[in-house]
N, C-alpha and C positions, 0 to 999 in steps of 0.2 A: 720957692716952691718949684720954681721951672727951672733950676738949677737941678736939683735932685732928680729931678723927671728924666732931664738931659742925662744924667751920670746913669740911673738906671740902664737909660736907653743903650748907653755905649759898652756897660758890663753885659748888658742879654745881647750884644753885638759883639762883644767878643767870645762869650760861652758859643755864639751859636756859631761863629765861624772854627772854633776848638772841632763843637763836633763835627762840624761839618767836614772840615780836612781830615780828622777823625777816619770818617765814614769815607772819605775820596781814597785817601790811602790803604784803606780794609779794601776797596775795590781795584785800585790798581795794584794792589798783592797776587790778589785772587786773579786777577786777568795774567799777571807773567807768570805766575806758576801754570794756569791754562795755557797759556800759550808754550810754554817750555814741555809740558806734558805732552803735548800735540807733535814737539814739534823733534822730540827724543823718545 
């Protein structure tokens, strides 16, 4: 049982780090085109 728990734990650990860098990269997108906007 606490095997399964364990393996759960490590796939919602890696979905959430997917979206996470996901979401960090959507944001460092959006900051160099701002920044490039600003900066041309």
């Amino acid at each position: 049982m606490k095997a399964y728990a364990y393996r759960d734990f490590l796939v919602l650990k890696r979905f959430f780090i997917l979206k996470l860098s996901c979401k960090l990269s959507g944001i460092l997108k959006f900051i160099v085109n701002f920044v490039l906007i600003i900066s041309f």
